[in-house]
N, C-alpha and C positions, 0 to 999 in steps of 0.2 A: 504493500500500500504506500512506501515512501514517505510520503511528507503529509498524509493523513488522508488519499483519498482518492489517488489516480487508480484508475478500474478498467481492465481488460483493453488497452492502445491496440488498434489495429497496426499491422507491420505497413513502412510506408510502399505508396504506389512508384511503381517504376519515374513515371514523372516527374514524382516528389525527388525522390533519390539525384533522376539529373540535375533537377532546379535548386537540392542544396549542395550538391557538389558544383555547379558554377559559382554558387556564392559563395561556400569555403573557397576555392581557386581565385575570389575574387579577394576574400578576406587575405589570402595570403599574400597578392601583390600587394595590398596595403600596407599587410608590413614591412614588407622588400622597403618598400619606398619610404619607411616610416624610420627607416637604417638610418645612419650618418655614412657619408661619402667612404670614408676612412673603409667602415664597414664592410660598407658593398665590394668595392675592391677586391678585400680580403678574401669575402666570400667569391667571388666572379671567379678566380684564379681558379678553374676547374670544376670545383664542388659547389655554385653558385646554382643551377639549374638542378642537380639535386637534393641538393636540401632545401630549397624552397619548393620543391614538388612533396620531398618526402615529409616537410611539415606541413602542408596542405592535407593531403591525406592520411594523415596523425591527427588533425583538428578534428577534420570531415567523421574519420572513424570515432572520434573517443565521444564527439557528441551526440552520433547516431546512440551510443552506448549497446550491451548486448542484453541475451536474455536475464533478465531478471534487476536489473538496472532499473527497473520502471522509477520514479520518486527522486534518482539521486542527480545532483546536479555536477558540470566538472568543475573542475577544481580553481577556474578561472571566473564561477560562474553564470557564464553564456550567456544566449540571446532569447528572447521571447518574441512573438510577434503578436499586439494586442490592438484586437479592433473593437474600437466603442463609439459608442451615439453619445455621451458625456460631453456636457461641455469641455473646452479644450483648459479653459481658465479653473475649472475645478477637479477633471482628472490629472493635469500635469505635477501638480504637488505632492499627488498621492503617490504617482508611480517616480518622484523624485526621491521619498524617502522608501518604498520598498526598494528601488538601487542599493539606497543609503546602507540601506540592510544587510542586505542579500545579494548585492555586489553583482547583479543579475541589469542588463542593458536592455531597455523595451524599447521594441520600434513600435512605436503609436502611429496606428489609422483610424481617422477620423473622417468627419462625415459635414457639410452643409447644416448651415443652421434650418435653410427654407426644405429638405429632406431628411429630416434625421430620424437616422433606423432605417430608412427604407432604405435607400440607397448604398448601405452597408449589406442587410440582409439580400441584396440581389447581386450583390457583389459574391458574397458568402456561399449562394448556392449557385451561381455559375464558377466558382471555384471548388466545387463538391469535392469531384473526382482530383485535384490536385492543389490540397489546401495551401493557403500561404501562410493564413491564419493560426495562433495557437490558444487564445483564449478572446471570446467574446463577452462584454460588456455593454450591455443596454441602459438609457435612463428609463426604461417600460419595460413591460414582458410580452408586448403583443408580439415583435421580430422574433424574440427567444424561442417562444411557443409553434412560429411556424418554423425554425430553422430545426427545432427540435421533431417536428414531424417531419422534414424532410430530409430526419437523418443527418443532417449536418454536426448536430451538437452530440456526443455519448454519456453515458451517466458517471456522475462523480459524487460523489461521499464526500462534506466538506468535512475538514478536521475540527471548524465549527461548532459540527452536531454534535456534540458532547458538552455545549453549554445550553441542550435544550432535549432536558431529558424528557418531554413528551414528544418532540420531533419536532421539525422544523415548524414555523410557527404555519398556520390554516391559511389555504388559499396561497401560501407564498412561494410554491413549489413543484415542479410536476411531478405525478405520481412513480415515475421510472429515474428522474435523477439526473436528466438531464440541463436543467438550469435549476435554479434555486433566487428565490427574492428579496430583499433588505432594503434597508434608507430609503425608505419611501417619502412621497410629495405627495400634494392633493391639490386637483383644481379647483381653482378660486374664481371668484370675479373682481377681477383689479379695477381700481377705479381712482381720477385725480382729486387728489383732496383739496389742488385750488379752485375746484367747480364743484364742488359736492361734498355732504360733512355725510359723516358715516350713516345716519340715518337716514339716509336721502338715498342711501343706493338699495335696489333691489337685492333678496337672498334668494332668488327663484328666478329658475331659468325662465321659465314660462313669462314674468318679470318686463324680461328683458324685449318681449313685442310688444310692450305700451308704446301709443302714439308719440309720446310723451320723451321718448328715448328714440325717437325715428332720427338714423343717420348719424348717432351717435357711440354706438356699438359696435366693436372691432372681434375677428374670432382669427387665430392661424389657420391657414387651407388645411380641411379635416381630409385630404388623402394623406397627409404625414402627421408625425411623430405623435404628442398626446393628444390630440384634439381627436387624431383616427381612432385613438383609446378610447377618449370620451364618450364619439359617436357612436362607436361598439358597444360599449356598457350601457348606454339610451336605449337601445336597439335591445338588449342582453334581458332587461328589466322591466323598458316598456311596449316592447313591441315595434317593428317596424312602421306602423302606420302613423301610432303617435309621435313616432320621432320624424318620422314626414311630415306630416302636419307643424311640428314645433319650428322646423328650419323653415317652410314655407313662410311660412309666422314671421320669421327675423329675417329673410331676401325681403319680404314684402314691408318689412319696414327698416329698410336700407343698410342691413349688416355691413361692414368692410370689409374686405381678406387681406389678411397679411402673410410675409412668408417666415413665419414661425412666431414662439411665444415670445421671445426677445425685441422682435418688433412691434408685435401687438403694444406691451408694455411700453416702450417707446413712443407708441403712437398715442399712446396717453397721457404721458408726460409732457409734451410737446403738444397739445392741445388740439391732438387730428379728432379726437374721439374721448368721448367722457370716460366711459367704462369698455369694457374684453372680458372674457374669457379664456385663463391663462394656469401656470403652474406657479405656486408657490414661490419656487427656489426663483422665479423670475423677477416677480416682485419684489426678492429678497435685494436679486441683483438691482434692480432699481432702484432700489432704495437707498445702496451702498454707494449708487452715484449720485446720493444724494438728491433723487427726484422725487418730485412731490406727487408720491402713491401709496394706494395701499390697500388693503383685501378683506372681504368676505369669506366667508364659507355659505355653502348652501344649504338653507336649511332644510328642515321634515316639515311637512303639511300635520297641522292634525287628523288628528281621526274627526272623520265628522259627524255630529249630532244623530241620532239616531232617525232612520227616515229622511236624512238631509243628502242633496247630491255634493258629490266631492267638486271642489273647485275645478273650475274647468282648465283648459289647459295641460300641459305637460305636468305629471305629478314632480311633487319638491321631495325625496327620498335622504338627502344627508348629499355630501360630497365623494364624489370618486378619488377612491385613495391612487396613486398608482408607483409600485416598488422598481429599485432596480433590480435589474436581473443580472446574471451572468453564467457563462456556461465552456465546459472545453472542447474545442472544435477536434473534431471525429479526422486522425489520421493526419495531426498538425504537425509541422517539420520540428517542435521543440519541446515535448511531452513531460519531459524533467524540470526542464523551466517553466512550462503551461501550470503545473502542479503549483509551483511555490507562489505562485503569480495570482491563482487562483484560491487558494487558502487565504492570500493577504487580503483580495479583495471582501472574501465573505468573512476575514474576523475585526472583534470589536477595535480595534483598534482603526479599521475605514469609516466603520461608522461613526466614529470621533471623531474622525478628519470631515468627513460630509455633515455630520451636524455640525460640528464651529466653523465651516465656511461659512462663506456667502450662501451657499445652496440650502444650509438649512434644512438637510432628510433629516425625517422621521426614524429613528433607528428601531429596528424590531425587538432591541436587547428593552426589555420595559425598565429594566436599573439603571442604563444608560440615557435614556430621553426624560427621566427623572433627577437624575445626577447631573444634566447639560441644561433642566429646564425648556427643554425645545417646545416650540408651539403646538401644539396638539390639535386634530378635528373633533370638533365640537360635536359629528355625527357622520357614520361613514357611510353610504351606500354599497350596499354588499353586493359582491358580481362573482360568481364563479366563474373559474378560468377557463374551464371548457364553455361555457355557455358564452365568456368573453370569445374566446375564439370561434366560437361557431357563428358567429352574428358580425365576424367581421369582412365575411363577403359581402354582405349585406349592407354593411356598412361601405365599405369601398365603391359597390356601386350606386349607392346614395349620394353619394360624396362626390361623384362623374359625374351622375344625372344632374343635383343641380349646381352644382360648383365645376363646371369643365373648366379644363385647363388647357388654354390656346395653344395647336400647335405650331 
């Protein structure tokens, strides 16, 4: 099990093999050239082509490692190649002190604020057959959950789980172990407090079609990142039709599109738009820049009177929470470092770094989001993750029909 959790690596595909054998070959010229003059010389006089060939294939082989090697990293240790939807401003600190650590070099792929996740995750699965990737990190779990049916992702035992002797916390995992969830956010409705005092902004989505608010309402394009969560969980809870109904509701009284939650948020700050529908951690960052915003939660309807009809409109259910995920990519060129890379992300010690950022997650340890005092939601809307996922075709083509995107 190694370093608490790596489980059954496939052996790599021939593909894989040549594509890190030109990199090792590639690693090696760099050190050639990394010599001092004096050096090279020294070495040229004969034995200069072989022993830069035979330390090439000395790297290449000791990093593939052999059977049973699974867990252990070399003794230098190596590279990892990590693809996440994270922002770039709140993953690069974290994977600066796992280095610090573990002495362990990540090459980060990153993704578009206006496509995040999606554009990774199609990345991901036209690299099936010959990964480049070794661990993936999501700020959602909707990407995880299809990459995880398309086989992309395989199961992993976080070292983790031994601080959660009922098991992984509900809803936060799929059932076979192939990603796992933490540091969770939740969507808000962001709104400018130099045009609006807190009581003044709606806590219901439904809310947000008064005539009253026409033209002043911004959402991210819901074919990407959490807004396609959002729409999924509408859909998950209320039914496709009512969440038809609710968007027609808000085109017809003149929604915005932005391309992603960073600029919603912006856009309110900057007085394009009073209030959005947006994440947390965005707000947070807004706030850090010192702009005048700040956030709701969504509340619950009551129950109504007996014999009375429920409010009309989209029902008000609590806020959608939504965790990151992460998971290790099925037959990655760096499986020893995938491990340690992946433990780090899933122990408390990330969740301490993501709740005192800017970003502000939610940590699933309950002693640590009590220990940090983090914001808490006041009421969650509960969505199983299969029923999240099954409702996200559904969602996507909702999302086409009335929000196309120009080709």
């Amino acid at each position: 099990m190694g370093d608490g959790g790596y489980i059954g690596h496939m052996a790599p595909s021939l593909p894989r093999i040549r594509q890190d054998f030109r990199w090792r070959v590639k690693a090696g010229v760099e050190w050639w050239r990394a010599l001092d003059k004096g050096t090279q010389w020294m070495i040229a006089g004969g034995l200069g082509v072989v022993a830069v060939l035979s330390l090439t294939v000395a790297i290449w082989a000791t990093s593939r490692g052999g059977p049973g090697n699974e867990g252990v990293a070399t003794a230098a240790g190596g590279r990892v190649v990590l693809y996440t939807s994270v922002d770039d401003f709140i993953v690069r600190p974290i994977i600066a002190e796992f280095e610090r650590v573990h002495g362990t070099k990540v090459d980060l792929v990153t993704d578009t604020e206006a496509t995040k996740t999606t554009g990774l995750v199609e990345r991901l699965l036209a690299e099936k057959d010959a990964p480049r990737a070794d661990v993936w990190w999501s700020s959602e779990m909707m990407g995880s959950q299809t990459l995880a049916r398309e086989g992309v992702l395989e199961p992993f035992l976080p070292a983790a789980l031994k601080e959660f002797p009922q098991g992984w916390p509900a809803g936060l995992a799929a059932a076979d172990g192939t990603w796992h969830g933490f540091a969770q956010r939740a969507r808000v409705i962001v709104y400018s407090t130099n045009r609006l005092s807190k009581a003044e902004v709606p806590t219901r989505l439904r809310d947000l079609t008064e005539s009253r608010w026409s033209g002043r309402v911004g959402i991210a394009r819901p074919q990407f990142g959490t807004t396609r969560t959002h729409l999924a969980a509408l859909i998950a809870v209320h039914g496709e039709e009512e969440t038809r109904r609710w968007l027609l509701a808000m085109i017809n009284n003149g929604v915005r599109l932005y391309d992603g939650n960073a600029a919603v948020v912006r856009a309110v700050a900057f007085g394009e738009i009073d209030l959005a529908l947006t994440d947390t951690d965005d707000v947070f960052a807004g706030q850090d820049n010192q702009w005048a915003v700040d956030m709701v939660f969504e509340a619950v309807d009551r129950a109504p009177a007996r014999n009375a009809a429920r409010a009309p409109g989209l029902p008000s259910m609590g806020a959608v929470v939504i965790p990151n995920t992460a998971g290790l990519v099925r037959g990655g060129p760096n499986p020893n470092q995938a491990t340690r890379l992946l433990n780090f992300i899933f122990s408390a010690e990330t969740e301490r770094l993501l709740a005192t950022s800017v970003s502000g997650n939610i940590p699933i340890r309950e002693g640590l989001a009590k220990e940090l005092k983090v914001t808490t939601v006041p009421a969650v809307m509960g969505v199983d993750p299969a029923a999240l996922q099954a409702a996200l075709p559904k969602a996507d083509a909702l999302a086409n029909e009335l929000f196309p995107i120009a080709e």
